[in-house]
N, C-alpha and C positions, 0 to 999 in steps of 0.2 A: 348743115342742119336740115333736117327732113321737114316737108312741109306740114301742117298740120291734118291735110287728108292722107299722108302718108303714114303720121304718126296714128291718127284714127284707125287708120285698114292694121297697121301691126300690134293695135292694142284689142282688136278685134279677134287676131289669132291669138294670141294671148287669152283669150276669154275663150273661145271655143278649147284650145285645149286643157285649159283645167276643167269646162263644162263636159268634159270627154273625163277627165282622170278618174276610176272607180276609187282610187284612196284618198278622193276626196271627200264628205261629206254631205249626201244628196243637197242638201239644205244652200250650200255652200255653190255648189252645182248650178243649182236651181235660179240664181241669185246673181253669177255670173251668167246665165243663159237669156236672163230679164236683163242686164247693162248690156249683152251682146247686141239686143232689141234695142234699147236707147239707144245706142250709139250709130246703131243704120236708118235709123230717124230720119230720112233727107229733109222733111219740113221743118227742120228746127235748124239753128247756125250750128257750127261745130262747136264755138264754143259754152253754148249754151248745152248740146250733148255733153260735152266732156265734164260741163257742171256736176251733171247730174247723174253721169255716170260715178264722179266720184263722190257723191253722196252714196250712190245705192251703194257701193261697195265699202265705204268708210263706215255702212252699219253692220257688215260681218267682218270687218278685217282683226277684230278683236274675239270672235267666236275664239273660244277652250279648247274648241272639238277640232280646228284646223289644223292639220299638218303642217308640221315647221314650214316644210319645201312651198307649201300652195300659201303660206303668208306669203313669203319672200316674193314669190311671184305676184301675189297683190299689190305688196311695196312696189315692185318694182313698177308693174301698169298703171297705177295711181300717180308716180312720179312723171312716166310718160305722160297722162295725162294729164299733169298741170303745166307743163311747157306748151298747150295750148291755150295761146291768148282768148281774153273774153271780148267779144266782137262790142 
């Protein structure tokens, strides 16, 4: 089982590449590029980052305008992110 600065660092790439994908939707982009900043937070615990990273993304994971593929890829970082405990 990965630790939870491990699981952070690969949910981090996770976010830079959809804040890369152009058939994603700027908005979408935009929003994964602001959780990418939550998450390298070093003054906060991790799991109070990964709180709140799943907040900010649990408010577009329902956008219309999202590409099947860039949900999936949300489900999936969001799931990563609650396998980290809350400190």
């Amino acid at each position: 089982m990965a630790t939870p600065e491990e699981t952070i660092n690969v949910c981090i790439q996770m976010l830079q590449h959809i804040s890369e994908d152009n058939t994603i939707p700027r908005n979408i982009r935009r929003v994964a590029d602001e959780t990418r900043t939550l998450l390298t937070n070093d003054q906060k615990s991790i799991g109070l980052r990964a709180a709140e990273a799943i907040s900010t993304i649990d408010e577009i994971s329902n956008d219309p305008n999202m590409p099947v593929h860039a949900r999936t890829r949300i489900w999936e970082l969001v799931s990563q992110l609650e396998t980290i405990p809350l400190d």
